[in-house]
C-alpha positions as CSV (number, residue, x, y, z in Angstrom):
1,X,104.5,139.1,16.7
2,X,104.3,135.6,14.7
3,X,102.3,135.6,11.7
4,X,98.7,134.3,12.0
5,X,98.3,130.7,11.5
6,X,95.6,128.9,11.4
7,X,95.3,125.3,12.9
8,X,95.1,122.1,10.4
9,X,93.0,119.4,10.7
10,X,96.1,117.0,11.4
11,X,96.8,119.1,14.9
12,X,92.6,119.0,15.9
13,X,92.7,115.0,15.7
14,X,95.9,115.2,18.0
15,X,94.2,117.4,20.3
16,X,91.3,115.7,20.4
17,X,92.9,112.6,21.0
18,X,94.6,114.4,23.9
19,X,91.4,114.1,25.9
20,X,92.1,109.7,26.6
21,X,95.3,109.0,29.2
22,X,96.6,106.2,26.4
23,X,97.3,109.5,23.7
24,X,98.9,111.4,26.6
25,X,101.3,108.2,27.5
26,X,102.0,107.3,24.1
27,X,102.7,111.2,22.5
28,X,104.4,112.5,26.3
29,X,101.9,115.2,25.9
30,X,99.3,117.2,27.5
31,X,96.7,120.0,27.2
32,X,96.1,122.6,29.1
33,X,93.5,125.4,29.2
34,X,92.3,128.4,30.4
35,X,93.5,132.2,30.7
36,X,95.0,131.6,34.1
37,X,96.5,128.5,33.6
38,X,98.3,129.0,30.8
39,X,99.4,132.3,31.9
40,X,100.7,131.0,35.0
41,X,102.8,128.2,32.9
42,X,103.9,130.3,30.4
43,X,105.4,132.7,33.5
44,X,106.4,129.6,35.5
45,X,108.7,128.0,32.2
46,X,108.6,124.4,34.3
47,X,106.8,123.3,31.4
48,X,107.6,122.8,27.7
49,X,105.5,124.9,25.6
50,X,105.0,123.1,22.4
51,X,102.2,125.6,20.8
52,X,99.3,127.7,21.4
53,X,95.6,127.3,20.6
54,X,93.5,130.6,20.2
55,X,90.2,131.0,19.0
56,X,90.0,133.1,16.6
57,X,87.0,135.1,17.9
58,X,89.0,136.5,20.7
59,X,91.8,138.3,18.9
60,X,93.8,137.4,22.1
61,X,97.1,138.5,20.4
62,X,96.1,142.0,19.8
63,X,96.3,141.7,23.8
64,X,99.4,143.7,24.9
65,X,100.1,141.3,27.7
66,X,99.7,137.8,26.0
67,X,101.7,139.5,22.7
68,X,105.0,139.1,25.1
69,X,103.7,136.1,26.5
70,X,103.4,134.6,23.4
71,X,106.1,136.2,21.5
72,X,108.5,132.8,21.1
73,X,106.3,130.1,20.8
74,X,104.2,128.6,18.0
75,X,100.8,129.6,18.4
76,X,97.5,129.0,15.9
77,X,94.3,130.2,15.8
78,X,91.3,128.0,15.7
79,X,87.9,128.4,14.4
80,X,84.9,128.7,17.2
81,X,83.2,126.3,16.3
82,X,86.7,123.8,16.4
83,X,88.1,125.4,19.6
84,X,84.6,124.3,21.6
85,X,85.0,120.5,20.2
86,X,88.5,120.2,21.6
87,X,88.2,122.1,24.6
88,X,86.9,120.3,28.2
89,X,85.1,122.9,29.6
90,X,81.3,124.0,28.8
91,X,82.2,127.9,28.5
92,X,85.8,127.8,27.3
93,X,88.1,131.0,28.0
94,X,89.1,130.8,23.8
95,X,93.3,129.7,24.5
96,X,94.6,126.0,25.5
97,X,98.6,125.4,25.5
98,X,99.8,122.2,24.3
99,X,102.8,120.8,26.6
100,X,105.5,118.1,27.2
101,X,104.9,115.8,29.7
102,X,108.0,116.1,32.2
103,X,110.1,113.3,33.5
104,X,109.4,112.1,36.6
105,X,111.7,112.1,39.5
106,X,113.2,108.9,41.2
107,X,112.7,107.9,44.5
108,X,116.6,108.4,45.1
109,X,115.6,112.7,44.0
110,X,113.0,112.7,47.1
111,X,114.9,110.4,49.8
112,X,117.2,113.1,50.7
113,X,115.1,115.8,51.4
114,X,113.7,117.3,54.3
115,X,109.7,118.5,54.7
116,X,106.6,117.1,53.9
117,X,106.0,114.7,51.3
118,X,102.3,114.7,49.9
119,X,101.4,110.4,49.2
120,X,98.0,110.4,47.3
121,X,96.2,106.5,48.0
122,X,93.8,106.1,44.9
123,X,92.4,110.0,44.6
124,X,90.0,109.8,41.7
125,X,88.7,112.4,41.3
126,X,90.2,114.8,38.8
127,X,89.3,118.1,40.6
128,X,90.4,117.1,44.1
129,X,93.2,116.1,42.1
130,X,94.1,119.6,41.1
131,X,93.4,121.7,44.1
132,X,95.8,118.8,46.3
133,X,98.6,119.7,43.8
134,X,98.3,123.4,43.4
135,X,97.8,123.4,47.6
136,X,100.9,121.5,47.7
137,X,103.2,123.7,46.0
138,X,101.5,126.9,48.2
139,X,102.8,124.9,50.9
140,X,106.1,124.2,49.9
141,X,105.9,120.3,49.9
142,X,109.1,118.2,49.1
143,X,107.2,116.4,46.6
144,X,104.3,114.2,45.4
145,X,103.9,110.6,44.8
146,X,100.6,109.1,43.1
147,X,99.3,105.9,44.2
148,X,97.9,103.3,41.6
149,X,94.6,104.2,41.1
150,X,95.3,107.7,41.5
151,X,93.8,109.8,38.5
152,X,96.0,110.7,35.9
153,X,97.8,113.9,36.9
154,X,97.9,115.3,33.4
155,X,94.0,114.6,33.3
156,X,92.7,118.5,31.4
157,X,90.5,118.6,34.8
158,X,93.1,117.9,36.9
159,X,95.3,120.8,34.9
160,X,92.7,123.2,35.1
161,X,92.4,122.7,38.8
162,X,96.0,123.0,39.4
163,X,95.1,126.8,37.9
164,X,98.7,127.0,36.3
165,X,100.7,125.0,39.4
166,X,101.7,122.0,37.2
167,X,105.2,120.8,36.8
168,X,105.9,122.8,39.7
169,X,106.9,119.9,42.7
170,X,108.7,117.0,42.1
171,X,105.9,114.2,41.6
172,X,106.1,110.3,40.6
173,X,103.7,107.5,40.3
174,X,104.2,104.5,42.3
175,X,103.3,101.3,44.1
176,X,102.2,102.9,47.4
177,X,102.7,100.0,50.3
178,X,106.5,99.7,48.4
179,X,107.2,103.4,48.2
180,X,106.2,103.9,51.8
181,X,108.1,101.4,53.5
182,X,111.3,102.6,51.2
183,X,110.9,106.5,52.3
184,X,110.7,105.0,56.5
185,X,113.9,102.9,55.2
186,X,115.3,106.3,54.3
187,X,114.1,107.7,57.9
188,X,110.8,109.4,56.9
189,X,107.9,108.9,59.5
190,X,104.6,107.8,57.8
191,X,101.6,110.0,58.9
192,X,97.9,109.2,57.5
193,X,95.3,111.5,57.4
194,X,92.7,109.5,59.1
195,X,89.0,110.8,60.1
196,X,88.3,106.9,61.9
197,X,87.6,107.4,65.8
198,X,90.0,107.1,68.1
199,X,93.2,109.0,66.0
200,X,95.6,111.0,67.7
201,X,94.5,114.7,66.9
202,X,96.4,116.5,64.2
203,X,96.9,119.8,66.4
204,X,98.1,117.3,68.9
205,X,100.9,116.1,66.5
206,X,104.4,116.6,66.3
207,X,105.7,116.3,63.0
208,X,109.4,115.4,62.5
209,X,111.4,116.9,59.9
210,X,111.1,114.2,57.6
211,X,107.2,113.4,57.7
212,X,105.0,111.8,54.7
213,X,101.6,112.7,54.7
214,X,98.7,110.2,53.0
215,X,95.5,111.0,52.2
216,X,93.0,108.2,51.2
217,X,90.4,107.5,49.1
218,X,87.6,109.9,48.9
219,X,85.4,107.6,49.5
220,X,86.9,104.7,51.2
221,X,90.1,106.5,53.2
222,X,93.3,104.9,53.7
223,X,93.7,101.7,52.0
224,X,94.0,98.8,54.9
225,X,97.1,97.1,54.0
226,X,98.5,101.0,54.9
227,X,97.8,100.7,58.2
228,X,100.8,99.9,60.0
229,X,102.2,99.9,63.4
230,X,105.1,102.5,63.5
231,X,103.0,104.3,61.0
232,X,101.0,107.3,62.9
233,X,97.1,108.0,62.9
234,X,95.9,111.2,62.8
235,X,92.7,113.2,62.1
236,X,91.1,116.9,62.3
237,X,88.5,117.7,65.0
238,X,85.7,118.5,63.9
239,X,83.4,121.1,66.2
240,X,79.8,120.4,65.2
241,X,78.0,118.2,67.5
242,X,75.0,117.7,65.2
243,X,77.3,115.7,62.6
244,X,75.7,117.2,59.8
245,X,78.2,115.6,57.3
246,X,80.3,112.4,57.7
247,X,83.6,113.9,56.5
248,X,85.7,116.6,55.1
249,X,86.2,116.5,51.3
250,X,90.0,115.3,50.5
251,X,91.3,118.4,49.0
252,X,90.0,120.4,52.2
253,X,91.4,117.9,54.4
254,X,94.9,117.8,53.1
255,X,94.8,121.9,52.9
256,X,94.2,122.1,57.0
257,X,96.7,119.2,57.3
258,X,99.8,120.8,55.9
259,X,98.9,124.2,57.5
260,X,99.3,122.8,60.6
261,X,102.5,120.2,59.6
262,X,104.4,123.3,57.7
263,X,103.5,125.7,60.2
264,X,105.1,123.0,63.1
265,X,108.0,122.0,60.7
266,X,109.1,125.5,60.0
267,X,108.5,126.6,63.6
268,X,105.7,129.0,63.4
């Protein structure tokens, strides 16, 4: 087991700077935090592990399990009273993992493929964020692509929603209207998720084996200029008459969406 360290003050400023998306860019890193999420990287090894962050109040490395999770990386321990000022939640679980930022694929890495692609217009909030990526890679999703406007995918909500699934899919950040009408170049038919009357159904769809599927803004959809003829409409029926609510939260949404796409492309 590594000797007990304790963290300097030179590594709390980086962490805390860690929190603002212009720290992330320029330093190519990232936090992330929690017991499950970092577990789940640590046992995924997608990510770069630069060090550990332990509070000193849980004695997590007397833990038999997190001595062999930890056992070849750096790892320090940090006062209380520090680890509550850098961490993001309200009642932190005492360990956060600093990581690399990976590279992000090309365009050229996702063209070839066959499956779903996930294309995210201007998602913003950090926690649908999350659960879209970590419901993307249960579903065995080609890939990702990020809209402008999208939230920041390293985001520490958007990490700790992903509960451990980040740097799992092949994801990039892009120019959507461009990106789109490249991937139907390349023979990929464009499929938004749209809850507008009028839609063809979802169960009612056929998906071919090369479909991209958009979700939209969570609170104004599918961005207009989107909205293209060869490009196909589709939304989820809803079965109560009374309307009680006006739509189904993104996340949710895309979840029941690539069910039912998947399910079709792999013939279930």
């Amino acid at each position: 087991m590594n000797q007990l360290k304790k963290i300097s003050n030179r590594q709390l400023t980086e962490l805390r700077k860690l929190g603002r998306k212009k720290y992330r860019v320029e330093s190519g890193l990232f936090i992330a935090e929690g017991l499950r999420t970092v577990e789940q990287i640590l046992e995924n090894d997608k990510i770069r592990v630069q060090a550990l962050y332990i509070d000193d109040s849980n004695h997590l490395w007397e833990d038999q399990k997190w001595q062999k999770l930890i056992a070849d990386i750096k790892w320090f321990t940090v006062p209380s009273v520090d680890f509550a000022d850098i961490s993001d939640t309200e009642n932190p679980q005492g360990i956060l993992a600093l990581c690399q930022i990976p590279e992000e694929v090309s365009l050229d890495d996702l063209k070839d493929k066959t499956g779903c692609i996930v294309a995210l217009d201007r998602i913003q909030d950090p926690g649908n964020l999350g659960t879209i990526l970590r419901t993307a890679v249960w579903f065995g999703t080609a890939g990702v692509v990020l809209g402008k406007g999208t939230v920041d995918q390293y985001h520490p909500k958007v990490v700790r929603s992903t509960a451990g699934a980040t740097g799992i899919l092949p994801c990039l950040t892009v120019s959507m209207n461009e990106t789109l009408g490249y991937l139907e170049d390349q023979g990929w038919q464009v499929v938004l998720l749209d809850g507008s009357p009028g839609v063809q159904s979802l169960s009612a769809f056929k998906p071919p084996k090369r479909t991209v599927l958009v979700v939209g803004n969570e609170a104004q959809g599918i961005d207009d200029s989107l909205i293209k003829e060869k490009r196909i409409r589709v939304g989820i029926t809803g079965f109560n008459t009374t309307r009680g609510v006006e739509s189904l939260n993104a996340a949710m949404a895309l979840g029941i969406a690539l069910y039912d796409v998947t399910t079709k492309l792999h013939g279930n």
